[in-house]
N, C-alpha and C positions, 0 to 999 in steps of 0.2 A: 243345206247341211246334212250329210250323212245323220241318221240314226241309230249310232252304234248300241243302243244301251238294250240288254235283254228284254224279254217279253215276262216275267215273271221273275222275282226273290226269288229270297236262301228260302223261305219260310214254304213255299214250292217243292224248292227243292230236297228240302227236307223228306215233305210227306212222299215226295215219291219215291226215297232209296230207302225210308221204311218201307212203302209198299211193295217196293220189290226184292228187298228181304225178306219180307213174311210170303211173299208169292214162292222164291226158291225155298223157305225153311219149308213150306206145303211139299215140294217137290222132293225135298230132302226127305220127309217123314216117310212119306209114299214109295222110296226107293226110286224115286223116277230119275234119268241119270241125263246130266246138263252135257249138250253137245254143240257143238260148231260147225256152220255152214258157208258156201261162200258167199259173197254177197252181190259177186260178180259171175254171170253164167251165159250159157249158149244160146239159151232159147226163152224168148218170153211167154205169155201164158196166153192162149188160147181164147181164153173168157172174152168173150166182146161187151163185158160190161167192165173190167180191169183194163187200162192200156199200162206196158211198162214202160220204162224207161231206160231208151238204147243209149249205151254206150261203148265207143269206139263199134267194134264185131261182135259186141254183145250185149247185153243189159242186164241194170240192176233188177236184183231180184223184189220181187211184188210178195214172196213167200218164202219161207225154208223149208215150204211145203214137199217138195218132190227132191231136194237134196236127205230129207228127212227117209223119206220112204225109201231111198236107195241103200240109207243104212238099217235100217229095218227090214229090207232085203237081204242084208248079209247078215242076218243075225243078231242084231243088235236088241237089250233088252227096252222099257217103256224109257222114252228118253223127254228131252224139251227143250226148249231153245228158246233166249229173250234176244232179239236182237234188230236192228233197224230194216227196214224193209220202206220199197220208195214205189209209189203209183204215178202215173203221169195223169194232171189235170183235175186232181183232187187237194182243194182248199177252201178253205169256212170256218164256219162256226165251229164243225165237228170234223170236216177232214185237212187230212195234210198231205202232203207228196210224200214227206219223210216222216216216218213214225214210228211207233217201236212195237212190236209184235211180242207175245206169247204163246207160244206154239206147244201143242205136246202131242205123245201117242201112247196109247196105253195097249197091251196085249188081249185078246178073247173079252173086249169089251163089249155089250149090246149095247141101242141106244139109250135105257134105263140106265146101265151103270157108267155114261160116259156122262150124262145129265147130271147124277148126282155127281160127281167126280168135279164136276164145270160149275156146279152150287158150292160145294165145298172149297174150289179156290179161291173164287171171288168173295166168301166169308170169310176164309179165312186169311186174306191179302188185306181185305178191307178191314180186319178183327171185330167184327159182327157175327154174333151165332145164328142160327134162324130163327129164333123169336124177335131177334130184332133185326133182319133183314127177310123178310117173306116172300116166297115163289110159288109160282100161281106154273101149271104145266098144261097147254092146251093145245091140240091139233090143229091146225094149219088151217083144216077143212072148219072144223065149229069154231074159230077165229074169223076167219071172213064170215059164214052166216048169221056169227051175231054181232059185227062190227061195221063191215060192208051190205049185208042184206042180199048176199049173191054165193052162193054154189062156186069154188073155182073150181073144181073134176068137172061138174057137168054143164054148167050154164054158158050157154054162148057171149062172142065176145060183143054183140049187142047189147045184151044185160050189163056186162063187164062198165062198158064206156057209160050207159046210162047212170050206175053207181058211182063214178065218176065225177059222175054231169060234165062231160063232154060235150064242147060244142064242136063246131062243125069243123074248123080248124084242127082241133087234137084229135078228133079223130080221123083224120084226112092224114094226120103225122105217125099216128099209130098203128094204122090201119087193122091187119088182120093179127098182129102179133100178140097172141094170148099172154102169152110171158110177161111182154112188156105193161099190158094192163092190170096183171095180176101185181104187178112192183107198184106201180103209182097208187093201187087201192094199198098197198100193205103202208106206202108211205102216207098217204093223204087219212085213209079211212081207220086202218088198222090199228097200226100203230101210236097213234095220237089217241085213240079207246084206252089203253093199256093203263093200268095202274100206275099213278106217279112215283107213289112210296115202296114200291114191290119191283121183284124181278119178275120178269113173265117167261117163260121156255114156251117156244113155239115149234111145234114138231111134225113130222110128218109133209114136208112140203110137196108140191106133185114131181110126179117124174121128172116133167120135161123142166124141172129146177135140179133136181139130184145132183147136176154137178162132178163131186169126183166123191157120192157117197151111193151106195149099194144100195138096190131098190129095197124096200120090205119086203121079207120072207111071206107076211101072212097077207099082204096087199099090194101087188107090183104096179100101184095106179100112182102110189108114194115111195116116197125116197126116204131113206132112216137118215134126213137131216134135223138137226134144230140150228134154231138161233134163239140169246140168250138176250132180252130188252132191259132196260133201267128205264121204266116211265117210255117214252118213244126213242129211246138211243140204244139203236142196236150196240152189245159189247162185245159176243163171241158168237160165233159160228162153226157148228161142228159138223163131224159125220161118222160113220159105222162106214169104214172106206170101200171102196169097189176096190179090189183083187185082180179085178178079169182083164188081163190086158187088150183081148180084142174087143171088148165092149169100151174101154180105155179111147180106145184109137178112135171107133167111131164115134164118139163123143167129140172129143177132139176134130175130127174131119166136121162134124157139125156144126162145131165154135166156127171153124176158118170160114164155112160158108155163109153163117149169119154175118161177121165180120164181112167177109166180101159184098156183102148184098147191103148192110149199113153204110160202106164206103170208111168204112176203118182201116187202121195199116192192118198189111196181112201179116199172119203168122204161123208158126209152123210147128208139127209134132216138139215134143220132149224124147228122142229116142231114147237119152239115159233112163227114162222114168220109164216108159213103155216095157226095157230091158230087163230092165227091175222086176215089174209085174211078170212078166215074161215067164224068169225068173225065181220069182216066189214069194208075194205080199204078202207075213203073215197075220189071221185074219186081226182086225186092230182097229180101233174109234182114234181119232184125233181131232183139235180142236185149237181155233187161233183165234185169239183173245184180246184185242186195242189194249196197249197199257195207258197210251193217253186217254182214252177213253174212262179207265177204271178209276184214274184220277181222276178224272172229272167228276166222278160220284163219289170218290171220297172227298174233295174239296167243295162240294156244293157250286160247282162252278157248270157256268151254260155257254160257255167259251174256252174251243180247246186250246186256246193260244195266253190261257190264263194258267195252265197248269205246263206250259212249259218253258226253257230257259231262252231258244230264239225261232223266229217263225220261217228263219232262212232264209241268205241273200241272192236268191237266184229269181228270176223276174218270171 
């Protein structure tokens, strides 16, 4: 027998169009102005850790990340967007294919005033002040050495696997890829350290993570990223954005090659984005934020499919 019946109540559903009321009345106070993206585009994302999801000669979008910045290339003031966005091969306890995004961009942001900006929404979406939701801010680097007991700038990836406790199999799978060891320590070692009751901001990640954020002015060994934890569930992830389009591309050209050497589908530039930058990024932090996730800590729930109405019929 089919299982038509939803994955969660009204009482669900309630808490989350309060929460996303109080998330736009944030945006509203702040002047940040609500825009629209499509949801269907040309080109998927490059990330070889994101796969999208093709449809017909295109695919849905994974972000309203780079439709975002092409309007903030034309001018456009601090804007946001809440809107559905789809990953391929992402489902569990805490992910989903299809899920609902918070996205925003603020103008001449550093990454001190996009961190506070990213505390403040999540207080006040969830109506907790900070005395009663607490955030703890720590570098990336003094994160691993006092979580994992490893160096990630300088210590080799022998150290890396060893902190691990890698056996001979994982590391045979992982081989030389620093990257990929620096993710399963943040997941295995890091992360599960983090304060239950607190948010933790994690900042400063390395370069070769930067992604699509502008290295650090005063340390180009870092990226002006954070990510924002609940206990071990990442909830946002931001950045102080890269501008430079030719540094854009080779980044990109880098994605496609790790991707080809994983044996991923290939993929290819964003030229509207790159165009953009081109163009003229002006300079600007952004930040995209799980809303299923942020339910999830407002409902005290360890199950994303507890805070939402269906887990979707597609196999």
């Amino acid at each position: 027998m089919t299982d038509w019946r939803p994955s969660s109540g009204p009482a669900a559903a309630a808490r989350r169009s309060a929460l996303l009321a109080r998330t736009r009345d944030y945006f509203d106070r702040h002047g940040v102005l609500a825009v629209d993206t499509p949801a269907l585009v040309g080109a998927g994302v490059t990330d070889p850790n994101i796969e999208s999801v093709p449809v017909g000669g295109g695919y849905l979008h994974t972000s309203p990340e780079f439709a975002m910045k092409r309007l903030l290339a034309d001018g456009y003031p601090d804007i946001y967007s809440i809107c559905r966005v789809f990953r391929a091969g992402e489902h569990g306890r805490r992910h989903l294919r299809e899920f609902t995004m918070i996205e925003w961009y603020r103008h001449d942001f550093g990454l001190d005033a996009i961190i506070a900006d990213t505390l403040g929404l999540i207080r006040h979406a969830l109506d907790r002040d900070a005395d009663a939701l607490l955030a703890t801010v720590i570098d990336y680097r003094d994160a691993f050495i006092a979580h994992a007991g490893v160096d990630p700038l300088t210590d080799p990836v022998a150290a890396l696997a060893r902190a691990a406790g890698a056996d001979e199999a994982l590391a045979a799978s992982l081989g030389d890829d620093r990257d990929t060891w620096l993710d399963l320590l943040m997941s295995t070692r890091v992360a599960d350290a983090l304060a239950p009751d607190e948010l933790t901001v994690i900042r400063h990640y390395p370069a070769s993570q930067a992604a699509l954020a502008r290295l650090c002015p005063a340390n180009p060994r870092v990226a002006d990223r954070f990510e924002v934890f609940a206990g071990n569930v990442e909830l946002a992830n931001g950045y102080v954005e890269l501008t430079d389009a030719a540094e854009q591309a080779a980044r990109m050209d880098a994605d496609i090659e790790r991707r080809r050497e994983r044996g991923l589908p290939p993929a290819r530039r964003d030229a509207a984005l790159l165009a953009a930058l081109e163009a003229g990024l002006p300079p600007c932090a952004g930040v995209a934020l799980g809303a299923e996730r942020l339910h999830m800590l407002a409902a005290g729930a360890d199950d994303i499919r507890d805070v939402i109405t269906f887990d979707g019929d597609c196999p």
